[in-house]
C-alpha positions, 0 to 999 in steps of 0.5 A: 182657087182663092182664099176667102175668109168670109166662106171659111169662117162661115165653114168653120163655124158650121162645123162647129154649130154641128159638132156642138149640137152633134154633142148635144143629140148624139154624144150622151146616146154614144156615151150611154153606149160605151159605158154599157158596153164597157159594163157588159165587158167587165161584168163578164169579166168578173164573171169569167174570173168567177168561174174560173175560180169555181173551176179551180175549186172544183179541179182541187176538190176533184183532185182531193177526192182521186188522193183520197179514193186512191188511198183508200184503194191503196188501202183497202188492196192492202187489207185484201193482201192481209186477209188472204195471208191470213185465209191462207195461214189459217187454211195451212195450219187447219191442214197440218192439224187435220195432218196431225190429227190423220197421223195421229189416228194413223199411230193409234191404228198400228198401235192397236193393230200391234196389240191385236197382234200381240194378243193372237200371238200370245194366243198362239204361244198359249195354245203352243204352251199347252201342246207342248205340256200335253206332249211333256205329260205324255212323255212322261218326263219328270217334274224337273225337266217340266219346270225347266221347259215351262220356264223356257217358254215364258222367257221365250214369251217375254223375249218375244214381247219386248 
């Protein structure tokens, strides 16, 4: 094969008439579409980076929102402690009152019941002091000996009572 100059000029300049009229018909279509294309891809971009950023917001607000809500059940198991401790100091000294006021009942009883004891024991001792005045008229025992038996019995009363 030979060389001929005349088949490749008239080759280049054939490709050359096609790339020129292949850049009139096609390249602002091709260039209309890389630029759309382009466009679209930073368009969604940004909005990938928009959203992100959204999301960023939303997980730091979130996360502001678990502190906040842990603290304030921190918070509020902390007052439940403090009202249990104080249900149960004030359960406790209702109960010691309550005890106080049972003991105290309990005292005023035996105290009454010491009085009412005292008293029919007086009783006795007077119905046993009249016996034995009886038994000393009938003995006919003189005054002296009457006075000193009446005395020894309300010494006896008063040691009794004390």
């Amino acid at each position: 094969m030979e060389f001929n100059l005349t088949v490749f000029l008239l080759q280049l300049t054939t490709f050359l008439v096609g790339m020129y009229l292949s850049s009139i018909l096609f390249l602002p279509q091709v260039k209309e579409w890389m630029e759309n294309r382009q466009k679209r891809i930073e368009d969604q971009i940004a909005s990938a980076e928009k959203s992100q950023a959204i999301a960023a917001d939303l997980k730091t607000e979130f996360e502001k929102k678990v502190k906040t809500l842990e603290q304030n059940t921190a918070d509020i198991m902390q007052r439940n402690r403090q009202e249990a401790a104080r249900v149960r100091d004030e359960t406790i000294q209702a109960a010691r009152k309550e005890a106080e006021l049972i003991l105290a009942d309990a005292r005023k009883a035996i105290e009454s019941e010491r009085q009412a004891v005292t008293q029919a024991l007086q009783k006795e001792v007077g119905v046993l002091a009249v016996s034995i005045a009886e038994k000393i008229i009938r003995s006919s025992i003189d005054a002296k000996i009457q006075e000193k038996i009446i005395k020894d019995s309300i010494q006896e009363l008063g040691a009794r009572k004390n």
